[in-house]
C-alpha positions in Angstrom: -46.7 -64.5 -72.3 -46.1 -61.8 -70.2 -42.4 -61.0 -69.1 -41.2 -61.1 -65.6 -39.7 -58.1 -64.0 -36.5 -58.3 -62.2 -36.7 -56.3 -59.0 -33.4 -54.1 -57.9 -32.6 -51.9 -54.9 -30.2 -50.1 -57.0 -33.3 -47.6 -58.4 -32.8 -43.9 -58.9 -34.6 -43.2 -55.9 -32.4 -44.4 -53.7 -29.4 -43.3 -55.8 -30.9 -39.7 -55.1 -31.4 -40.0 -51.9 -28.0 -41.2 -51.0 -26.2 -38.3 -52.9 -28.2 -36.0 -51.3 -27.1 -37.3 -47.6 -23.6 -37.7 -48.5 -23.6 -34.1 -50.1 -25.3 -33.1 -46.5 -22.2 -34.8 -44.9 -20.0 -32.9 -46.8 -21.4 -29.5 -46.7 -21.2 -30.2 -42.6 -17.7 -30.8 -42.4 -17.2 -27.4 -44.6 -18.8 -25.5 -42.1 -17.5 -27.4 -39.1 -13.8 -26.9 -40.6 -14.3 -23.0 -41.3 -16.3 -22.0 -38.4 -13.3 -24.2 -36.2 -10.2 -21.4 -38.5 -12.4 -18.4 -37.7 -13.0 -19.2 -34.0 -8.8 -20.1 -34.3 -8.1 -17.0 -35.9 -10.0 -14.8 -33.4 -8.2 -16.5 -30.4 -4.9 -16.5 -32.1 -5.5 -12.5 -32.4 -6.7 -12.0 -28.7 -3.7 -13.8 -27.6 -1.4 -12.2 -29.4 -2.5 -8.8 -28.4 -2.4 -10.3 -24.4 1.5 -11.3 -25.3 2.2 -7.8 -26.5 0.6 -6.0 -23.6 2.4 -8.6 -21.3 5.7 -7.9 -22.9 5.4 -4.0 -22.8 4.7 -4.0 -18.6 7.8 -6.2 -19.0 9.4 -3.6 -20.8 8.4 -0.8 -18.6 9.3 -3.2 -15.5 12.8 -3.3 -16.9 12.8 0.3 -17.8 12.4 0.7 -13.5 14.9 -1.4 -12.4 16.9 -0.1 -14.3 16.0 3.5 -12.7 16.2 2.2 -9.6 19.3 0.4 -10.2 21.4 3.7 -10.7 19.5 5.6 -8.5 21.2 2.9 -5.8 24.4 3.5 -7.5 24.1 7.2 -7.4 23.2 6.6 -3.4 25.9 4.3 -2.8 28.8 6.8 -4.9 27.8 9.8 -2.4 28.0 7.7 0.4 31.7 6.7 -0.6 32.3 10.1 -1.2 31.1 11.8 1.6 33.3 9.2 4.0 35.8 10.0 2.7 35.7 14.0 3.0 34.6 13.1 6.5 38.5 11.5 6.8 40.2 14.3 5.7 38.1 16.7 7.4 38.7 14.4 11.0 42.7 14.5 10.1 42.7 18.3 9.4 40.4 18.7 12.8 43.1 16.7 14.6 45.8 18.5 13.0 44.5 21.7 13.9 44.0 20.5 17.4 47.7 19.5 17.5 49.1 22.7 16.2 46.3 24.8 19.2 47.9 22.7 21.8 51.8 23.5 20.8 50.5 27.3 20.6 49.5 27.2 24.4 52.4 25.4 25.6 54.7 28.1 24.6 55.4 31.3 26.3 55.1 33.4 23.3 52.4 35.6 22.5 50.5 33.4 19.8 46.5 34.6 21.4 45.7 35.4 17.4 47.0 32.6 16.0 45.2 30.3 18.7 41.9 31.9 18.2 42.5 32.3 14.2 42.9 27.9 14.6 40.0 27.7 17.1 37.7 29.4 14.4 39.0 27.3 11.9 38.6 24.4 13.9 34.9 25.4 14.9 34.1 25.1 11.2 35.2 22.2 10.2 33.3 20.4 13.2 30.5 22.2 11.4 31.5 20.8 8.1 31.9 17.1 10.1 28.4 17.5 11.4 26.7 18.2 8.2 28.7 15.7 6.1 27.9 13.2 9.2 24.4 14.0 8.9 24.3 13.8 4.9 25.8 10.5 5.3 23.0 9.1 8.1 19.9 10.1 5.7 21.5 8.5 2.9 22.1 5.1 4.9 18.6 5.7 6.6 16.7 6.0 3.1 17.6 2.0 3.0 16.9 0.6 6.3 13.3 1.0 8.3 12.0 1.1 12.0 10.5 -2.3 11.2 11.4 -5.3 8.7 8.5 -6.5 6.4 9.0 -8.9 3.8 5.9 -10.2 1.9 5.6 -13.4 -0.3 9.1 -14.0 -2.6 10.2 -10.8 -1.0 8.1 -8.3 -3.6 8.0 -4.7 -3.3 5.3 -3.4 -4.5 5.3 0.9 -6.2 2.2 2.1 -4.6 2.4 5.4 -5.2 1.7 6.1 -1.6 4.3 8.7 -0.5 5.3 7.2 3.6 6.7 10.0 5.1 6.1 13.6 8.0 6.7 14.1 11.4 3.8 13.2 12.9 2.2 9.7 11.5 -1.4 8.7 12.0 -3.3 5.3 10.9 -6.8 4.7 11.2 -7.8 1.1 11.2 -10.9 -0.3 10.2 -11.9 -2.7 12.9 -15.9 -3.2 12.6 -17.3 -6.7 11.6 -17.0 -6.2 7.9 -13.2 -6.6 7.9 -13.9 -10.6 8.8 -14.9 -11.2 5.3 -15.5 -9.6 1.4 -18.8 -10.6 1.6 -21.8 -10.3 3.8 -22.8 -13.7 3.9 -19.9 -14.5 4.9 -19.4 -12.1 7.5 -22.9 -12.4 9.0 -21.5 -16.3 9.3 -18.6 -15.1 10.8 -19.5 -12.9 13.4 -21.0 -15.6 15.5 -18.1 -17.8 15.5 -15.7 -17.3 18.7 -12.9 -14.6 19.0 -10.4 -17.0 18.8 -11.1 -18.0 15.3 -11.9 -14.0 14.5 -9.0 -12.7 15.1 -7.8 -15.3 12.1 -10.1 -14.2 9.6 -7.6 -13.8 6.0 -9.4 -10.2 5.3 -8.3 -8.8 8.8 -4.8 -10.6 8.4 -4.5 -8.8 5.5 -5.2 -5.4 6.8 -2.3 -6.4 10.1 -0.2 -6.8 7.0 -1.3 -3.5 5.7 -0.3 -1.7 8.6 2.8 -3.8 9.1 3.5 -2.6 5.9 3.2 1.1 6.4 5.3 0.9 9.5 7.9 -0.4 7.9 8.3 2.5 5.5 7.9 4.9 8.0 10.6 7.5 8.6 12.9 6.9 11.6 12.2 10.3 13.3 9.0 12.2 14.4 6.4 10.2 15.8 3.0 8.4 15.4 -0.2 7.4 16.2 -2.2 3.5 15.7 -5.9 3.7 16.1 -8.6 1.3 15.1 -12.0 2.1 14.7 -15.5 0.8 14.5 -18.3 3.1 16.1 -15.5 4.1 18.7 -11.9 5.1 17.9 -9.1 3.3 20.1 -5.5 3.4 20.4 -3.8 0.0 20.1 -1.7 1.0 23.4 -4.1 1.7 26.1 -3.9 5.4 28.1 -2.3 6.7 24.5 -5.6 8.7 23.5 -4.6 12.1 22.2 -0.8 11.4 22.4 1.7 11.4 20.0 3.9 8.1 20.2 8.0 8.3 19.7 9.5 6.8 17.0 12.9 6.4 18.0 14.2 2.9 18.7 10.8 1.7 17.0 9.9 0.2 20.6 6.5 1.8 21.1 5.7 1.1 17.3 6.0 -2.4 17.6 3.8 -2.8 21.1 1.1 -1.0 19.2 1.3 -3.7 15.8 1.8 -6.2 18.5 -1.4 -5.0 20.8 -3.4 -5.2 17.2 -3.5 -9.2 17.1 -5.9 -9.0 20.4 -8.3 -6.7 18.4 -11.7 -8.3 17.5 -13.2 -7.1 14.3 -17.2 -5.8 15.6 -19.9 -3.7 15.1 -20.4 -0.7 12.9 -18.5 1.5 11.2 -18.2 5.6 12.1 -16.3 7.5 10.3 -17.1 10.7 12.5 -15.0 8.7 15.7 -11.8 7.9 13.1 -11.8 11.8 11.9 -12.3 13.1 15.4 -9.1 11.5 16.3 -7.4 13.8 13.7 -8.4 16.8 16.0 -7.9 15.4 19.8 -4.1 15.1 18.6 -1.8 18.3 19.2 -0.3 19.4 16.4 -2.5 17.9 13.8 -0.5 14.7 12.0 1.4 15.7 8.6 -0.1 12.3 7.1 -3.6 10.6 7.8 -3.7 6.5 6.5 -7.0 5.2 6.4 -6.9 1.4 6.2 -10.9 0.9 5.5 -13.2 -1.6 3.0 -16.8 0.2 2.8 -18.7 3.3 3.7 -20.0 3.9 7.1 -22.9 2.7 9.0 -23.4 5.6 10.6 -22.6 8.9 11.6 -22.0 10.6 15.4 -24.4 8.7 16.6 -26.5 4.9 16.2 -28.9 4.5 13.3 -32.8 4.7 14.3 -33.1 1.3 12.3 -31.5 -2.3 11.9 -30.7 -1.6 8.3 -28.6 1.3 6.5 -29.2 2.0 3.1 -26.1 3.2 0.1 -27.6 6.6 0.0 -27.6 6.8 4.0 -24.5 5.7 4.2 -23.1 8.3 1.6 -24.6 10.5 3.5 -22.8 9.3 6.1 -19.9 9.7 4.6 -20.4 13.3 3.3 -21.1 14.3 6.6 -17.3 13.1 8.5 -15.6 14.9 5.9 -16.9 18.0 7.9 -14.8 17.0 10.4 -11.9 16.9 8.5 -9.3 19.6 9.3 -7.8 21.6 6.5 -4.3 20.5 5.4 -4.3 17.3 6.4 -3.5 14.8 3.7 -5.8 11.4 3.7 -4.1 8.2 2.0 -6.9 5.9 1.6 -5.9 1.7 1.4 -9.5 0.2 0.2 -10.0 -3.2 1.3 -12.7 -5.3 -0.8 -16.1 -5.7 0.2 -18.8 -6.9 -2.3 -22.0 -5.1 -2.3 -20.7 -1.0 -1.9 -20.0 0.1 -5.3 -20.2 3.4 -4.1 -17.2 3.1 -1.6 -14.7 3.2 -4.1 -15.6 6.8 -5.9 -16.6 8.1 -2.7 -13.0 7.6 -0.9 -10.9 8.3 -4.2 -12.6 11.6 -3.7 -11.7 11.7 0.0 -8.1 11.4 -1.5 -8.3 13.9 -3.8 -9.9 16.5 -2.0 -7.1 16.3 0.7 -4.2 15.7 -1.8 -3.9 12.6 -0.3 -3.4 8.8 -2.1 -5.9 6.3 -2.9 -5.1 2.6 -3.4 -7.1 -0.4 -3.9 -4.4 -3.4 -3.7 -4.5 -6.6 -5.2 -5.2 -9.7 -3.4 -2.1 -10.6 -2.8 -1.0 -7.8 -1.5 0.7 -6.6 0.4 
């Protein structure tokens, strides 16, 4: 009689086939677990080189205010100083006056003596005047015509040397400065003045200018044009004039005037640099507040479109108009789609031994 076999799930088979997808489960968490240190490792590195490079501009930061710090105290020491050699120099002038005054009141022949203390006293109103005018440059190197204080009250180091006699800025005012992007600005050019004149990119570049006014030197004067195929000063009947600086009065109208100015049309180039020679005598400094290349030249385009090379072109073509000595500092305002702004008007900077900046965005 034949024996019965018992039947078991516990075969070798399925013992085989088990191990097999456990030693699957295993060899998955192996790779999971090293792939998960490498990836850590690698960040770990990258952020440890951003902390170092972080805390050497922190160092280099420090390293400036520190610079500046006794540059201030340096400042302030020949300020003291020079007050006080202005007091003695006052009481010896008044001394000397006293002693002139006795001289003449007496009958005696004393004409020597009286002119020997007039000379004397000439000199050290000489002396007075210089020390007096030492001591107003020094206290003018910390104030400005204007005020301008940006977010958390930041100064920025541009590198962008404010300073001459006579002070022009050119002002980009065509319809790119509504927007960094064409899309954008295409959208915004319909909408109504009002909302315009609003726009954050042509805020911006009032700031800009605000900004440069405010670092302006207290003597000499200036000049605020803006620009699209035309060139325009912000206060009317002011073409080809030099403005005052004194009392900043004029300088402020002019910011002032630039909040009724509608960003529109093209951009010329050859109107902004024409400026440069309508003005007698030719400006010591030349700021160019601007975001792309121009749209044309002297005159419209045939077509409804302007391609890069064109406008390069363009371009090349203004700088003829550009008189000889004449610094250019460039401020280059964003504006997607012209990459070949950027080269072209740090070479507009060098070639005039001007200064080329393209800011931040929250600048300034």
């Amino acid at each position: 009689m034949a024996r019965k076999r018992e039947f078991t799930v516990y075969s070798l088979s399925f013992l085989d086939i088990m191990s097999c997808g456990f030693g699957a489960v295993i060899l998955i968490f192996i790779i999971i677990h090293h792939s998960t240190e490498v990836t850590s490792q690698e960040l770990s590195v990258e952020l440890m080189a951003q902390v170092r490079k972080i805390e050497l501009e922190v160092e280099s930061d420090q390293e400036k205010v520190v610079e500046l710090r006794s540059t201030v105290k340096e400042t302030d020491d020949q300020i003291e100083v020079t007050e006080i050699q202005i007091a003695q120099l006052i009481k010896t002038i008044k001394e000397i006056q006293v002693q002139i005054a006795e001289l003449e009141s007496e009958e005696t022949d004393n004409d020597s003596n009286i002119q020997k203390l007039k000379d004397d006293l000439k000199k050290l109103e000489q002396e007075t005047g210089k020390l007096k005018g030492s001591l107003e440059a020094n206290e003018l190197a910390g104030r400005s015509v204007q005020t301008f204080t940006g977010e958390g009250d930041r100064q920025y180091l541009t590198g962008i040397k404010i300073g001459g006699e006579y002070i022009l800025i050119l002002l980009d005012a065509s319809a790119s400065m509504l927007d960094e992007t064409i899309v954008n600005v295409i959208r915004r050019r319909n909408l109504p003045d009002e909302e315009k004149v609003l726009a954050d990119k042509w805020q911006r570049a009032i700031r800009t200018v605000q900004w440069l006014t405010a670092n302006i030197p207290h003597t000499g004067s200036f000049q605020l044009y803006t620009f699209n195929t035309e060139a325009t000063p912000t206060i009317p009947d002011t073409s080809g004039e030099w403005l005052d600086l004194v009392k900043g009065s004029k300088l402020n109208v002019a910011v002032e005037n630039l909040q009724e100015v509608v960003p529109a049309g093209g951009t010329s180039l050859h109107s902004a640099f024409a400026v440069i020679n309508e003005l007698s005598p030719q400006p010591d400094n030349v700021y160019l507040i601007t975001d792309s290349l121009p749209t044309q030249g002297d005159s419209p385009p045939k077509g409804t479109t302007v391609a890069g090379k064109q406008r390069e072109r363009y371009f090349e073509d203004s700088l003829e108009l550009l008189p000889g000595g004449v610094p250019v500092n460039v401020i280059l305002l964003p504006m997607d789609g012209d990459p070949l702004a950027a080269p072209n008007f740090w070479y507009l900077a060098q070639i005039t031994a001007g200064s080329f900046l393209s800011p931040s965005d929250d600048w300034p």
